[in-house]
Backbone as CSV, one residue per row, in Angstrom:
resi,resn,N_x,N_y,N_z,CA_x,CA_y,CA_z,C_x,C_y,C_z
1,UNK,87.964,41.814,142.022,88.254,41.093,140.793,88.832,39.721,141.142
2,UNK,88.454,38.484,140.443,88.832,37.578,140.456,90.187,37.316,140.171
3,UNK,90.978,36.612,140.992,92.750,36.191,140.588,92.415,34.933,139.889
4,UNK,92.069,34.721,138.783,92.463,33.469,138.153,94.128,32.728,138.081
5,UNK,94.943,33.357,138.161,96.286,32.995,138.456,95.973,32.352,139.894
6,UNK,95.578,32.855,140.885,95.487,32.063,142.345,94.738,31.121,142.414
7,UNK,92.998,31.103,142.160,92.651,29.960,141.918,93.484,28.796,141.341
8,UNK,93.528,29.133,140.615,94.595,28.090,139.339,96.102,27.390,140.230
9,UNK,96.467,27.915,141.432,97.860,27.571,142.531,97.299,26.688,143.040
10,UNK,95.527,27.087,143.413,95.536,26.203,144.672,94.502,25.490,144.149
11,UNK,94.376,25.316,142.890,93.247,24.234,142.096,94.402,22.914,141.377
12,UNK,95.177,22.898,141.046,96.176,22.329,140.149,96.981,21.163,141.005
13,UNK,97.487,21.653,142.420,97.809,20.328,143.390,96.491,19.586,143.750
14,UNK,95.368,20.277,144.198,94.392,19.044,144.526,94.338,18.077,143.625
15,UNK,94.446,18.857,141.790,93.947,17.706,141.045,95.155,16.644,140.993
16,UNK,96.198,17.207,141.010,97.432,16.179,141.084,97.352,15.189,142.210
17,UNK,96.949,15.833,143.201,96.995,14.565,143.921,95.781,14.038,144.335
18,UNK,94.666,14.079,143.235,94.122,12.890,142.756,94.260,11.872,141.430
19,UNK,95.301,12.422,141.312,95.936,11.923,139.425,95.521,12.463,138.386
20,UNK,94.918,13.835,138.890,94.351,14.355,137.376,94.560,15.723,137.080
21,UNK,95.282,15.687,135.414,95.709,16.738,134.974,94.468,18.161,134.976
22,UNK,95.211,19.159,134.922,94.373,20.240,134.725,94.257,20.766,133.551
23,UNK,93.362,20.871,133.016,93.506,21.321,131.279,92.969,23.163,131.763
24,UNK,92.185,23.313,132.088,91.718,24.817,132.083,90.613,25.484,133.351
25,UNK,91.249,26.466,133.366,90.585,26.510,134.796,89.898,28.001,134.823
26,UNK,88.463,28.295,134.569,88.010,29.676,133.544,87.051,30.425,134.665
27,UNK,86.420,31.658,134.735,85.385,32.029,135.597,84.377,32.637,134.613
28,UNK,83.270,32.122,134.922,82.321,32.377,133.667,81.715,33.656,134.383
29,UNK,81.079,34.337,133.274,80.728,35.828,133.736,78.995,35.053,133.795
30,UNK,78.280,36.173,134.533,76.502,36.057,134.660,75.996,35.405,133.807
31,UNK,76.356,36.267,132.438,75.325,35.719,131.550,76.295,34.484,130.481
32,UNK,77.150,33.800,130.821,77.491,32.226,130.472,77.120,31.616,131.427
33,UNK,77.273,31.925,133.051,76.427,31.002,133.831,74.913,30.676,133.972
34,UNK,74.291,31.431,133.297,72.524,31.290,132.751,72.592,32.091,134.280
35,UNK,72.720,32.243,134.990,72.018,33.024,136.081,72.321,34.412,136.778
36,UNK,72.396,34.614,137.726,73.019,36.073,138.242,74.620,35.693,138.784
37,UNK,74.769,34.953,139.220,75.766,34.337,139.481,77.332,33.694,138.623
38,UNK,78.595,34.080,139.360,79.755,33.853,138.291,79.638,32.219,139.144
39,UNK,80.111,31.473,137.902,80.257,29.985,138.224,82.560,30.160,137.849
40,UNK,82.738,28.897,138.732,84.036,28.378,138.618,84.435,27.346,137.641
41,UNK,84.444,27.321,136.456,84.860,25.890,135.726,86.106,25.630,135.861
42,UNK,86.110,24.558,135.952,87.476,23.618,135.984,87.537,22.272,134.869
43,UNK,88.372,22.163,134.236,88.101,21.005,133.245,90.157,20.672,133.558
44,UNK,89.453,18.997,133.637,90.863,18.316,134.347,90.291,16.776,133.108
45,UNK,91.713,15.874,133.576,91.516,14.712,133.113,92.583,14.063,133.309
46,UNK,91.920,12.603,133.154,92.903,11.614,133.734,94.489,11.256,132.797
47,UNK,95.422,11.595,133.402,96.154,11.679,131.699,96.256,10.417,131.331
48,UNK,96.024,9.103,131.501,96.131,7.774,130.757,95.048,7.965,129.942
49,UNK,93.942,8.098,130.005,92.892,8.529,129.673,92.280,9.326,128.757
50,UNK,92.672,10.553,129.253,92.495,12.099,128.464,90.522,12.064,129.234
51,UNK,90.508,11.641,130.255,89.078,11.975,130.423,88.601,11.822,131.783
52,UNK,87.372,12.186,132.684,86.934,12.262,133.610,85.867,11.756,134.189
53,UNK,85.417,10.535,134.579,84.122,10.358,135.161,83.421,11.049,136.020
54,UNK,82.317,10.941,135.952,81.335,11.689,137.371,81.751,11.575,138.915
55,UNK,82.184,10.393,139.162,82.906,10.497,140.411,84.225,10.956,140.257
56,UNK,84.961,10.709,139.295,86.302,11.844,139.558,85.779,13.381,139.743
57,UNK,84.798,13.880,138.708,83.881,15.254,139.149,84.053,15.233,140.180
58,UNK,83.585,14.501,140.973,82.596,14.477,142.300,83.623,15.014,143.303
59,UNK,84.811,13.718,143.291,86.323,13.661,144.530,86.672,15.207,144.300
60,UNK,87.203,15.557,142.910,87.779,16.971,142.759,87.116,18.035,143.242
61,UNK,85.657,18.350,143.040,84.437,19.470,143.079,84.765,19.342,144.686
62,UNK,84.711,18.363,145.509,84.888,18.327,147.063,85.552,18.876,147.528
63,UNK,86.768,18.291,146.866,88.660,18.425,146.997,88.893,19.840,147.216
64,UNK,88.529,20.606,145.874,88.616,21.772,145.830,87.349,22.898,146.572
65,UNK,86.523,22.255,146.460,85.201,23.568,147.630,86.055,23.339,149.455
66,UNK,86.663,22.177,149.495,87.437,22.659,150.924,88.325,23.101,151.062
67,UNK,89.284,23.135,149.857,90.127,23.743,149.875,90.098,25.145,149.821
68,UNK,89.460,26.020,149.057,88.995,27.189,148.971,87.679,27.551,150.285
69,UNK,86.830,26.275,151.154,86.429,27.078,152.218,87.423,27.391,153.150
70,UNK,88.550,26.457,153.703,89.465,27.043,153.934,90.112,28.414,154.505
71,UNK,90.659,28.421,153.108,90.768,29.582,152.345,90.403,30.675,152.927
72,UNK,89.211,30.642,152.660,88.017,31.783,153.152,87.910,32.341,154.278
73,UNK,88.117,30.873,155.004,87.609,31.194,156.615,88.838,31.347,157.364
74,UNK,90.304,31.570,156.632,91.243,32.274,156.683,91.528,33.716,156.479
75,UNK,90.234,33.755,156.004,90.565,35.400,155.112,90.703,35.569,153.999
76,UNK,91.255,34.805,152.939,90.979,35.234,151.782,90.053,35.183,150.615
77,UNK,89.897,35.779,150.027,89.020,36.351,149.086,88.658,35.806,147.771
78,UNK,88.548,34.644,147.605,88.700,34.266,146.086,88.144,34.526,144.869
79,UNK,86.510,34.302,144.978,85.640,34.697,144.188,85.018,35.980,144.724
């Protein structure tokens, strides 16, 4: 089973220290991800702002897939 509480520890400093707030951080089941597969959403934003460009996407989606390979190749288990 997924820890959404843990994701959410080690998703919330990356975005901070790219300046961007975390609004919600969800795991979609199969059939919301259209495929066989659970997807990770994350929805953040800039707080002057209230919003996110494609390259902020981009820095964070990075930020966080190394942070969680990591992770992994530590041993733990996320998704």
């Amino acid at each position: 089973m997924v820890d959404i509480a843990r994701i959410t520890e080690i998703v919330e400093p990356e975005a901070k220290a790219l300046g961007f707030d975390v609004v919600r951080v969800k795991i979609l089941g199969r059939s919301e991800a259209g495929d066989d597969e659970m997807a990770l959403q994350i929805m953040a934003e800039r707080p002057e702002t209230g919003q996110l460009v494609i390259a902020d996407c981009v820095a964070l989606s990075h930020r966080i897939s190394d942070r969680m390979d990591a992770l992994e190749e530590q041993g733990e288990d996320l998704i």
